[in-house]
C-alpha positions as CSV (number, residue, x, y, z in Angstrom):
1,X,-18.9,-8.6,19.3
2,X,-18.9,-7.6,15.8
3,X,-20.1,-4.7,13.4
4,X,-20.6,-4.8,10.0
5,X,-20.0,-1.5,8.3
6,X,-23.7,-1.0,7.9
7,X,-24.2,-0.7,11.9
8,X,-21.4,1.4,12.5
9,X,-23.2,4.1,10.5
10,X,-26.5,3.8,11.8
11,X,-25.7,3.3,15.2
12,X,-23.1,4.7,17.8
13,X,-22.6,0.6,19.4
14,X,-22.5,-3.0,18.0
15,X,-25.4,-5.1,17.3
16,X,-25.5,-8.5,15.8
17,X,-26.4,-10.0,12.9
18,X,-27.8,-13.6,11.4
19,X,-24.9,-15.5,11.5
20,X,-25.1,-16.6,7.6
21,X,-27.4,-13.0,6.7
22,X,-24.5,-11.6,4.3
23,X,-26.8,-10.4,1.1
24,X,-29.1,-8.6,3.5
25,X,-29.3,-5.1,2.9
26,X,-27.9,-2.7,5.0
27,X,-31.6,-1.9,6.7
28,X,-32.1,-5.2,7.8
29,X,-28.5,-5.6,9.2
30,X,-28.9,-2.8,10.9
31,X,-32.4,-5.1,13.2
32,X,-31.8,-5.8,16.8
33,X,-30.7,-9.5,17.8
34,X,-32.1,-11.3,20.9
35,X,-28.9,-13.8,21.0
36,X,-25.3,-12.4,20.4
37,X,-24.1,-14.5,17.3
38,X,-21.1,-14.1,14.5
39,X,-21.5,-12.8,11.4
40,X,-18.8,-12.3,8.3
41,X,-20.0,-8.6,7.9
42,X,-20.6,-6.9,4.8
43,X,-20.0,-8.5,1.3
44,X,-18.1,-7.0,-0.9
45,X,-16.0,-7.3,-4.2
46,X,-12.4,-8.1,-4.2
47,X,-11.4,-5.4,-6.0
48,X,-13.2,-2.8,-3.5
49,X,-12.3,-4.1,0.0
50,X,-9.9,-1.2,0.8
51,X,-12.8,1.4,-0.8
52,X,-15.3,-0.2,1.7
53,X,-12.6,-0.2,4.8
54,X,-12.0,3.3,4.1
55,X,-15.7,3.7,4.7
56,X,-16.2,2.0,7.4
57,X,-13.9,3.6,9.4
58,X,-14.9,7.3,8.4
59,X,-18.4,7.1,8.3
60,X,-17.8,5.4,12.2
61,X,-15.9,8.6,13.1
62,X,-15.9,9.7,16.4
63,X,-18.2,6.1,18.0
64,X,-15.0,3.8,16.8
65,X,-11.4,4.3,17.1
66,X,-9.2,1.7,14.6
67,X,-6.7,-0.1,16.6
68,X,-4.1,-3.2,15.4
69,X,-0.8,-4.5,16.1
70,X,0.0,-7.0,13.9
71,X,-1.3,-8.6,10.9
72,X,-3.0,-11.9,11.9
73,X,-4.2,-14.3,9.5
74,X,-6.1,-17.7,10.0
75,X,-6.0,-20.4,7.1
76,X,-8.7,-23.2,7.5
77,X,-9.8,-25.7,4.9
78,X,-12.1,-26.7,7.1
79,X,-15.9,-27.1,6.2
80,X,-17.8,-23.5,8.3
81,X,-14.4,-22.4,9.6
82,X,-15.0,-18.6,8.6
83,X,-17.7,-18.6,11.0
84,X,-16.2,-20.1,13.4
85,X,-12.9,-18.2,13.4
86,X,-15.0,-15.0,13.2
87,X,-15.7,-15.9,16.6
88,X,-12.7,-16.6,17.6
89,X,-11.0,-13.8,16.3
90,X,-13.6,-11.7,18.2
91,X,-12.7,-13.0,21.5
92,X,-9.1,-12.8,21.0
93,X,-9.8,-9.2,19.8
94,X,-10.7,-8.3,22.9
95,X,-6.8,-8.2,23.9
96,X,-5.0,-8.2,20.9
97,X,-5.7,-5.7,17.9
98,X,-5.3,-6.7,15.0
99,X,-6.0,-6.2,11.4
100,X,-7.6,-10.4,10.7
101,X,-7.2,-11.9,7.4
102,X,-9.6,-15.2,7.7
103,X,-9.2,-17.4,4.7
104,X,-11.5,-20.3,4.3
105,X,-10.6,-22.7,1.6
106,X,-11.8,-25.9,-0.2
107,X,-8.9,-27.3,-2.2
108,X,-10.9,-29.9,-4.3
109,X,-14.0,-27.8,-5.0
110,X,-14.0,-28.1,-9.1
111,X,-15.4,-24.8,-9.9
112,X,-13.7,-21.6,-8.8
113,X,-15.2,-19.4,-6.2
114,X,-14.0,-16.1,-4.5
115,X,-15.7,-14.5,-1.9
116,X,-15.4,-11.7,0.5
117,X,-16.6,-9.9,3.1
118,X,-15.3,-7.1,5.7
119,X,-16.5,-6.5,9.5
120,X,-14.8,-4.8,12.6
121,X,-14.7,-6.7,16.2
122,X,-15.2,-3.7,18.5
123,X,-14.9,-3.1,22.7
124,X,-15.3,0.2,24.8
125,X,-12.3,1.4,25.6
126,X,-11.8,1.5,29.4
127,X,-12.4,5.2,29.5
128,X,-15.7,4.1,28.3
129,X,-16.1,7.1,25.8
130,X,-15.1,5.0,22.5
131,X,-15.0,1.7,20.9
132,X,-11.5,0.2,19.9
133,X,-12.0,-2.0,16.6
134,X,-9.8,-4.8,15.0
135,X,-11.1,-4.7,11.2
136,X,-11.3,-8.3,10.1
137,X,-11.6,-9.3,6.2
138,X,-12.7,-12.6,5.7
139,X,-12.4,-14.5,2.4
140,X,-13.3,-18.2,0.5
141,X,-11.2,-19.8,-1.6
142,X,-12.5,-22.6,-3.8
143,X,-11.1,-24.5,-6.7
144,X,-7.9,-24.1,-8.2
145,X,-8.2,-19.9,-6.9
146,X,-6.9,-21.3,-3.8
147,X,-3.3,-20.9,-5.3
148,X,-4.0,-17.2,-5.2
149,X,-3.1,-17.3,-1.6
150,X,0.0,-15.4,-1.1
151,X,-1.7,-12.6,-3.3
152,X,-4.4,-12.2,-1.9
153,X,-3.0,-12.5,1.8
154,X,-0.2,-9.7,0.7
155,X,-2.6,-7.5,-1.1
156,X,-4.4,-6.9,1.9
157,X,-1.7,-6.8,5.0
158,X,-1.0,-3.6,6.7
159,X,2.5,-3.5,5.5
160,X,4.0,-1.3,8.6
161,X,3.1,-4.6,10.8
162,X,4.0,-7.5,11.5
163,X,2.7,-10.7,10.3
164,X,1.7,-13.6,12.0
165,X,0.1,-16.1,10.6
166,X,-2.5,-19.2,12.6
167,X,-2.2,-22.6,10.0
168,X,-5.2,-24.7,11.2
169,X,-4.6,-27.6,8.9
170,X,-1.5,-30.3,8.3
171,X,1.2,-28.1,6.0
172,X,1.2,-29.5,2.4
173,X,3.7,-29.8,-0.5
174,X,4.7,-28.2,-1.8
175,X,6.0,-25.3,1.0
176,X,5.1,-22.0,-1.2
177,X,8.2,-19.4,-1.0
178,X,6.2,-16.3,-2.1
179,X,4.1,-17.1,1.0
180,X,6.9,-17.7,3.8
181,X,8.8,-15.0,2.7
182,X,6.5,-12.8,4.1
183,X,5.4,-14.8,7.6
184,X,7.1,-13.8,10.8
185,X,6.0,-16.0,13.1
186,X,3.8,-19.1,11.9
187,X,1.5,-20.4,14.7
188,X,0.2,-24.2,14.5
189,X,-0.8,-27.2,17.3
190,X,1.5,-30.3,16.6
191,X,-1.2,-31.9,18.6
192,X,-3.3,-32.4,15.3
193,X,-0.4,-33.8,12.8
194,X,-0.5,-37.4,12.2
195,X,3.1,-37.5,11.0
196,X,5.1,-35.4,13.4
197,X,8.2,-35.8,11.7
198,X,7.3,-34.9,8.2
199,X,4.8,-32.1,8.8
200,X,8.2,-30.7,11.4
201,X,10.8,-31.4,7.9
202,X,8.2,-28.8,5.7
203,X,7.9,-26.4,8.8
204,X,11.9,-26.2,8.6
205,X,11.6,-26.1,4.7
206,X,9.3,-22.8,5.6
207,X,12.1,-21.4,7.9
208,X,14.4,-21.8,5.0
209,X,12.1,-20.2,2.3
210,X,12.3,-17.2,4.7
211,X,15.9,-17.5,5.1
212,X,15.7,-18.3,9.5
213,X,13.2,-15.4,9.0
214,X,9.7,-17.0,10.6
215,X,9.8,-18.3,14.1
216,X,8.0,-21.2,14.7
217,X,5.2,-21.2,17.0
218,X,3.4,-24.9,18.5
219,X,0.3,-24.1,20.2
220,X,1.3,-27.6,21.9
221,X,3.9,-26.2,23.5
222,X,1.8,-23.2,24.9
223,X,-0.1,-25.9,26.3
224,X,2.7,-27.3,28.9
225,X,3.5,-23.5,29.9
226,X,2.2,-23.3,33.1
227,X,2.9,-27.1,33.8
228,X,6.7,-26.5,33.3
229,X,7.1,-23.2,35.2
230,X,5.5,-25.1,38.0
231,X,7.7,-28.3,37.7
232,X,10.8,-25.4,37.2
233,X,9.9,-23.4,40.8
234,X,10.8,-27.1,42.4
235,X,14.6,-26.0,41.4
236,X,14.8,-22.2,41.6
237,X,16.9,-22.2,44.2
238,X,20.4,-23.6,44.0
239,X,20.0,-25.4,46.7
240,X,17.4,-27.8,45.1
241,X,20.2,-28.5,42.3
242,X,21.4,-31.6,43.7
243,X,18.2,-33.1,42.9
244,X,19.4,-33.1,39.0
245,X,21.9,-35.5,39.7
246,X,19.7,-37.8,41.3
247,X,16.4,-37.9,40.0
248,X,16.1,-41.9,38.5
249,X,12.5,-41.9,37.0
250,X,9.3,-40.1,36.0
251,X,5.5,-40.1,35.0
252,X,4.0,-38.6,32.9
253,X,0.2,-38.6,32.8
254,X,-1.6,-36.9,29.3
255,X,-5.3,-37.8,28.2
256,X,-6.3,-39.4,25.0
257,X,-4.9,-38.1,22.1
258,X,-2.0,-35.6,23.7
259,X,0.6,-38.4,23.9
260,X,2.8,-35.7,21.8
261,X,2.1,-32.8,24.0
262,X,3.8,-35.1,26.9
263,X,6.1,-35.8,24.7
264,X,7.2,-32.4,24.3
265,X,7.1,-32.1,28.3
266,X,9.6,-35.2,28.4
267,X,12.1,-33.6,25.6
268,X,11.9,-30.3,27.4
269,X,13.0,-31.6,30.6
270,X,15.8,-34.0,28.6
271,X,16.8,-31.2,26.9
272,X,17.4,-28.8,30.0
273,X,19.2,-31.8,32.1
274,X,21.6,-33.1,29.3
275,X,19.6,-36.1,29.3
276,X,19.6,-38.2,25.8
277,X,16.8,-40.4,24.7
278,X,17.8,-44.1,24.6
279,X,16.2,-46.6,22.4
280,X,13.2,-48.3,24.1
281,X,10.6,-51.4,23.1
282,X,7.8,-50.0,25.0
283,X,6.4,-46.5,23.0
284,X,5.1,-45.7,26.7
285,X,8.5,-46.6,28.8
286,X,11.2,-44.3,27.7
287,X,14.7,-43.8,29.2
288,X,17.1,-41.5,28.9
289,X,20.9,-41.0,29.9
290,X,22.7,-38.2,31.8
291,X,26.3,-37.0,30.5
292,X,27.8,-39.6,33.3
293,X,25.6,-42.5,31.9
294,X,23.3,-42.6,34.6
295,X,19.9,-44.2,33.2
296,X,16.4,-41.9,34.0
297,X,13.5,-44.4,33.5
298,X,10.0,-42.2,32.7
299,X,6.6,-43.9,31.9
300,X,3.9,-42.5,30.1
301,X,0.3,-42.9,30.8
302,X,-2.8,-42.4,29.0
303,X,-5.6,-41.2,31.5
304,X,-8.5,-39.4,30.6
305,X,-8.7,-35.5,32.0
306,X,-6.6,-33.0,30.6
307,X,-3.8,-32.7,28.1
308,X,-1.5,-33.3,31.2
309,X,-3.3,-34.6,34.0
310,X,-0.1,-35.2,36.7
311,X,3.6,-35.4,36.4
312,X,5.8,-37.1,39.2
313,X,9.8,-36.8,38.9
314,X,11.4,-39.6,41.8
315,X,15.0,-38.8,43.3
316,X,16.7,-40.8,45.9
317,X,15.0,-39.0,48.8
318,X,12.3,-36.3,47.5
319,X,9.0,-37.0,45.2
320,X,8.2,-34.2,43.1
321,X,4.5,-34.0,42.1
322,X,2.8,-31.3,39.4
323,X,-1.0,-32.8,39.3
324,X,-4.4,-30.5,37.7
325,X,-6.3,-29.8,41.2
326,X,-10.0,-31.1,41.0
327,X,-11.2,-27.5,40.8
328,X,-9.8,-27.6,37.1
329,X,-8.2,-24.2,36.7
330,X,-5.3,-24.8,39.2
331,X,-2.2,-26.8,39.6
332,X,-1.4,-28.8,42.9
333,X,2.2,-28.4,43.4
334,X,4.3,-30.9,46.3
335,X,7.6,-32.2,47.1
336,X,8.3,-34.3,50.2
337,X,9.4,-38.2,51.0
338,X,7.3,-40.9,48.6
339,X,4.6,-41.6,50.9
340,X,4.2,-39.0,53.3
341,X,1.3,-36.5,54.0
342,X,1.7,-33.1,52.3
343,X,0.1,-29.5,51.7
344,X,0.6,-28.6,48.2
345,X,0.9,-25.3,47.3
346,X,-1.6,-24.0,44.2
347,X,-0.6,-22.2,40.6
348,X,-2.3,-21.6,38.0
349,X,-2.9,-24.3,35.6
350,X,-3.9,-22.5,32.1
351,X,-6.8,-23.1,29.8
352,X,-6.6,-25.6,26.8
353,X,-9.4,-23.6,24.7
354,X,-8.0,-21.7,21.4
355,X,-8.9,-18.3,22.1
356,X,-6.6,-18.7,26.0
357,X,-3.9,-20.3,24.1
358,X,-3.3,-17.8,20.9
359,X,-3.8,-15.0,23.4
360,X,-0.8,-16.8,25.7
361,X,1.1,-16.9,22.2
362,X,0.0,-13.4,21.1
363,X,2.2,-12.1,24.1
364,X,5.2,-13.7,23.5
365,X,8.4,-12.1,21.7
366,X,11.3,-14.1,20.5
367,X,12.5,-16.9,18.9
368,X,11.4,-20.8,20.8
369,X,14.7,-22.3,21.1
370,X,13.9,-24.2,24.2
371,X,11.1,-25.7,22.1
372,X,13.3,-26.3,19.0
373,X,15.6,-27.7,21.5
374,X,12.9,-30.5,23.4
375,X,11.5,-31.4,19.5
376,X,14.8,-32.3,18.9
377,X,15.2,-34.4,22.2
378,X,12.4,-36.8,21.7
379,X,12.2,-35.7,17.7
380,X,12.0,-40.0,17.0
381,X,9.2,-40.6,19.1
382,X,7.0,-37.8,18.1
């Protein structure tokens, strides 16, 4: 839920507001809501937004307690998206505080616009005696002032923290130095980019703006997490190992539109085996080649359900089998002889939705290199 700094004076807990009610006064922001909706907050001037956090926080002294983590901005030049990352934020707010920088843009408005606004996503605590608030400070661009980006992002980042920062559109040239130099991990979904290769060449352009700083985060890739532990439990034991050796084809079944997230699937499991892609006719009926030359035949199919409905690896005796359960929210996990009756054992099967995925990537340390190394397995057919 959010608070504007108008309701965290007059009142101990959150209310809500009009979703587009940002030149009401404080009075009326301070009215009861039936529904719970998303509002930006309080408008204010650019030049004041630190007076008005300042205020917000001590006049809220004692009902809210200011918590973050990291610096987290969201970029979208999409048409509503501050309301609609509000919400987000809000929700992911919930587990993660953060000081949230939302930036709305329109890069071929004519006349300039800036706007801002300030607000504070708040929960009780678990003691239950306070409410722990991520201050968000929301902000649109239009017209050439969107090139005041980097300033206006750095102006306004808690500087002891890190910064992460969510790029909701395709990257554009050029790559803007002042701007990476400052990212530590960027956070996008490859599932979106129309031209995999070149939107991966300005990503790597970013990396070297920043020196090898920023580590590079595919919300794509989040999406196969659960998928590939599941698949990865089949070999835990060295026992199972053998089966590298002899496993001779693969399917991989993905829904409309998410032929690159199983993509990714297929150059993560290349990359861990050794296996090299091999030139193919068929976009859909890919084979690879161990380090003995041994060919691994894998098919991909589109079939509607989600982002990767089953996946089936064959040996010479065993049939491995990762398939979405029909509950939804579980995996059905089996291994046995091609054919024969089975009780699969259940996992967790994730959650495609924004708010699950940035909160999966939220908890995660470290540099990807297992998912640097799978983009570069299957980096042609992306």
């Amino acid at each position: 839920m959010i608070c504007s700094r108008a309701m965290a004076v007059h009142g101990g807990g959150c209310e809500t507001v009009r979703m587009h009610e940002t030149h009401a006064p404080s009075n009326r922001l301070n009215m009861p809501a039936a529904t719970e909706t998303y509002s930006l907050g309080l408008p204010v001037e650019i030049g004041r937004i630190d007076q008005e956090l300042k205020k917000l926080w001590e006049q809220g002294e004692g009902a809210m307690t200011r918590a973050s983590l990291v610096n987290f901005a969201v970029y979208s030049e999409e048409r509503d998206s501050l309301e609609k990352n509000t919400q987000l934020i809000a929700k992911i707010a919930e587990n993660h505080a953060c000081r949230a920088i939302v930036i709305g843009a329109d890069c071929k408005a004519k006349q300039n616009r800036v706007e801002a606004w300030i607000s504070a996503h708040c929960h009780v605590s678990r003691a239950g005696s306070k409410q722990i608030c991520s201050e968000q400070i929301s902000f649109l661009l239009e017209g050439p002032c969107t090139k005041l980006l980097p300033s206006i992002v750095f102006s306004h980042l808690d500087s002891d923290l890190p910064f992460y920062l969510w790029w909701q559109e395709e990257f554009h040239e050029p790559m803007d130095a002042q701007l990476w130099a400052w990212v530590d991990r960027v956070i996008y979904d490859s599932q979106t980019w129309k031209n995999f290769p070149a939107q991966m060449h300005l990503v790597e352009t970013a990396q070297q703006e920043a020196r090898q700083r920023i580590v590079l985060c595919d919300l794509n890739w989040t999406r196969l997490d659960k998928v590939r532990f599941a698949l990865a439990q089949f070999f835990d034991h060295p026992a199972s190992h053998h089966h590298f050796a002899k496993l001779k084809n693969a399917r991989i079944n993905f829904a409309p539109g998410f032929r690159s997230t199983a993509l990714l699937f297929a150059g993560w499991l290349a990359a861990q085996l050794n296996w090299n892609i091999e030139k193919t006719k068929d976009d859909d009926a890919l084979q690879f080649v161990d380090s003995t030359g041994r060919k691994i035949d894998m098919k991909l199919c589109e079939v509607a359900g989600e982002p990767i409905g089953e996946i089936v690896l064959n040996s010479r005796e065993v049939e491995f089998v990762v398939a979405r359960a029909k509950c939804g929210d579980l995996l059905e996990v089996s291994r046995g002889k091609p054919g024969e009756k089975r009780m699969p054992q259940l996992m967790p099967a994730g959650s495609n939705d924004p708010v699950s995925l940035m909160s999966e990537e939220l908890m995660r340390g470290g540099p990807h290199h297992v998912y640097l190394r799978a983009v570069n397995c299957v980096h042609a057919l992306l």
